[in-house]
C-alpha positions in Angstrom: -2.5 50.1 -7.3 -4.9 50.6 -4.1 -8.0 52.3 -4.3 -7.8 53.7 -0.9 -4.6 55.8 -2.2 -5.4 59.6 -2.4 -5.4 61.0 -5.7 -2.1 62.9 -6.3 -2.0 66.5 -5.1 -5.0 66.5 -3.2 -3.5 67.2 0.6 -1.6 70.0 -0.8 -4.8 71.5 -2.3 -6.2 71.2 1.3 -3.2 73.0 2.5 -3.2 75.5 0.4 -6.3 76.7 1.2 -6.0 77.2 4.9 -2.8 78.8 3.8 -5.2 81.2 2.0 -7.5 81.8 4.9 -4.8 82.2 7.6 -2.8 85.0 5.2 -6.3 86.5 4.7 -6.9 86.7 8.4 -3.7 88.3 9.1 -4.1 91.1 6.2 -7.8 92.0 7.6 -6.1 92.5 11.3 -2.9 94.8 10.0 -5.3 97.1 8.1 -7.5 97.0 11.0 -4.4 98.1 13.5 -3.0 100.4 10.3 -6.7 102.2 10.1 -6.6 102.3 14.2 -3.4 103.8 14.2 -4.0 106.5 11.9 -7.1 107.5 13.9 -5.5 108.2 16.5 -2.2 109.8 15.0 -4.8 112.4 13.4 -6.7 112.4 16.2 -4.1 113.9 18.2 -2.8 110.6 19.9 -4.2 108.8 23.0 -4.5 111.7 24.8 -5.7 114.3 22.3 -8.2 117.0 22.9 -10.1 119.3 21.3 -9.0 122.5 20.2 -10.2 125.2 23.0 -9.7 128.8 22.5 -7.5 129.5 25.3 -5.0 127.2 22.9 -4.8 130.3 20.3 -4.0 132.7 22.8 -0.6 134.4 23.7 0.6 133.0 26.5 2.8 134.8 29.4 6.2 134.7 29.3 8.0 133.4 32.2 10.6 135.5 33.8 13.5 133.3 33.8 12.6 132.2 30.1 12.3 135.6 29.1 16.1 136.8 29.6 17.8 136.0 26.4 15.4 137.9 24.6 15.4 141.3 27.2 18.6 140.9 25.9 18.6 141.0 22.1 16.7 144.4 23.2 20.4 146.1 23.6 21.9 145.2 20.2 21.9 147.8 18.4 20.3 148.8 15.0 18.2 145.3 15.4 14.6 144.8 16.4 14.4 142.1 19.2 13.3 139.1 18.6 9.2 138.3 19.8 9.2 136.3 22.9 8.0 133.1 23.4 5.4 132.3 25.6 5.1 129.2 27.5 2.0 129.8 30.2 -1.3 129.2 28.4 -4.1 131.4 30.3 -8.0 131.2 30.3 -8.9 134.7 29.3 -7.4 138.1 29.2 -8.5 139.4 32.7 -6.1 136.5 33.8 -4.5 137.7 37.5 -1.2 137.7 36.5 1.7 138.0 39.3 4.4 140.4 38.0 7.5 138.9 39.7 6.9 135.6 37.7 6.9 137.1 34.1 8.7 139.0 32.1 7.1 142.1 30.9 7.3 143.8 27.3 7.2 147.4 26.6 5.9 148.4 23.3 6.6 152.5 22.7 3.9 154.1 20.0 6.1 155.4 17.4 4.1 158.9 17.1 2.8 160.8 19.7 -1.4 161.8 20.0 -2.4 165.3 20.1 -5.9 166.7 20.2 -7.8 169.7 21.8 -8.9 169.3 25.3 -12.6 169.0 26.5 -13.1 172.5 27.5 -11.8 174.0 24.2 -9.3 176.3 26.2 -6.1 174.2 24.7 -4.3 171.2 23.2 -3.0 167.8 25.2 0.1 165.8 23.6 0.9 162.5 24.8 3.8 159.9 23.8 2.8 156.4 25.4 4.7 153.1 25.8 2.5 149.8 26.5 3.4 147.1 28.6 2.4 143.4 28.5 3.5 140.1 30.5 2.6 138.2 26.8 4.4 136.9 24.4 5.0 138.3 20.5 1.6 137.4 19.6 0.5 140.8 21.8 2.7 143.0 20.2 1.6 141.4 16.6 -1.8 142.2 17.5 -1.2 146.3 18.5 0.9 146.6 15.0 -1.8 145.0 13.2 -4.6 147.4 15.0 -2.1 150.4 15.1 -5.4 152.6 13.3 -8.3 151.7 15.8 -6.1 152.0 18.2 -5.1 155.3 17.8 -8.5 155.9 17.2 -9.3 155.0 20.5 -6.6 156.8 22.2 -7.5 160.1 20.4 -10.9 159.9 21.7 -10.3 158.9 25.2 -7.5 162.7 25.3 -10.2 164.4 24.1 -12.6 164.2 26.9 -10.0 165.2 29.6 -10.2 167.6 32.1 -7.0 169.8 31.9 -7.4 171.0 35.3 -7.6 167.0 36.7 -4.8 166.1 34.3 -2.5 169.0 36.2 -3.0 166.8 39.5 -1.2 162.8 39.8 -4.7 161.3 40.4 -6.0 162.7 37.3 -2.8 161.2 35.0 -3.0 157.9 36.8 -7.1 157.7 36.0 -5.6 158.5 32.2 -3.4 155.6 32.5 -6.4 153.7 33.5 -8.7 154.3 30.8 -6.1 154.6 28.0 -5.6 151.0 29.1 -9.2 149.8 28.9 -9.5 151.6 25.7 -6.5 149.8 24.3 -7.3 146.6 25.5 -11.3 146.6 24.3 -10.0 147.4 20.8 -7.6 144.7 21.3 -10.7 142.0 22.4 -13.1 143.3 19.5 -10.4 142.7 16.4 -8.5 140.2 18.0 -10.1 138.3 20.6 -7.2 138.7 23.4 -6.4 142.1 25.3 -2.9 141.0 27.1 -1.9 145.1 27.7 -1.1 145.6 31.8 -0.9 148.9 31.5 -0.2 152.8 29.5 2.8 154.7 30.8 3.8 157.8 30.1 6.7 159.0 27.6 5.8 162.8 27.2 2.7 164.9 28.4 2.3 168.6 27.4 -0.8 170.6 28.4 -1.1 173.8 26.5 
């Protein structure tokens, strides 16, 4: 037998542990790409950003988007469904065009009655609000239907009766009846979204 022969098994050995190495090499670089990958699935993706405020807000409905659920409002017996808003906006003095989006109408189920400013009667008013944003809006006036009121009571009770008798005084109502509504609406819920107060009964006596 030769001396120079190899001892049995040896190369394999040799083999082996490269085998070992390479596998180890290729384990380290998945759970690298694994650990990468979750990063950024959590993070949002590639393109992720943080979260900005504007991202909780209701958004406008757009007018076209808006149709099938104007028209749920005519069924019968069934309250309509909230719309969905799809324009995001950066705060709720946004300028918003009305012949884009669909506008909402929200009627307050009970009318407000107080006595007027000079003590010489009483002022009852039914009102309806409107708002060019989604069901998050309406959510919001349910949810602050007391301060609301609140607000509104206290806003009738400063009138003028003989202003109120004249268009320029009801329109300055609508006005202030709006702001009213809308800083209750920034104060509890961070987003106003109410365009404007209208009308649904006004009695002076």
């Amino acid at each position: 037998m030769s001396k120079d022969k190899a001892p049995e098994g040896a190369e394999p050995k040799k083999g082996g542990k490269m085998k070992k190495l390479l596998m180890l090499g290729i384990g380290g670089t998945a759970l690298i790409s694994a650990g990468a990958g979750a990063g950024i699935y959590l993070g949002g993706g590639l393109g992720g950003h943080e979260a900005k405020p504007e991202d909780h807000y209701p958004k406008l409905v757009v007018r076209n988007e808006g149709e099938e659920a104007a028209a749920a409002e005519g069924e019968e017996g069934k309250e309509p469904a909230p719309k969905v808003g799809t324009v995001s906006v950066p705060n709720d003095r946004f300028k918003v065009d009305p012949r884009k989006y669909e506008i909402t109408y929200y009627p307050m189920t009970d009318a407000f009655t107080t006595n007027l400013a000079d003590g010489s009667g009483f002022l009852q008013v039914g009102i309806s609000l409107s708002t060019f944003y989604d069901g998050k809006v309406i959510s919001n006036i349910k949810r602050q239907q007391v301060p609301i009121r609140s607000a509104v009571l206290m806003v009738l009770a400063e009138q003028d009766p003989a202003l109120l008798s004249t268009s320029q005084g009801k329109q300055q109502l609508q006005r202030q009846l709006t702001n009213a509504i809308n800083d209750v609406l920034r104060e509890k819920e961070g987003f106003g979204g109410i365009d404007n107060v209208y009308f649904t009964s006004l009695v002076i006596q």
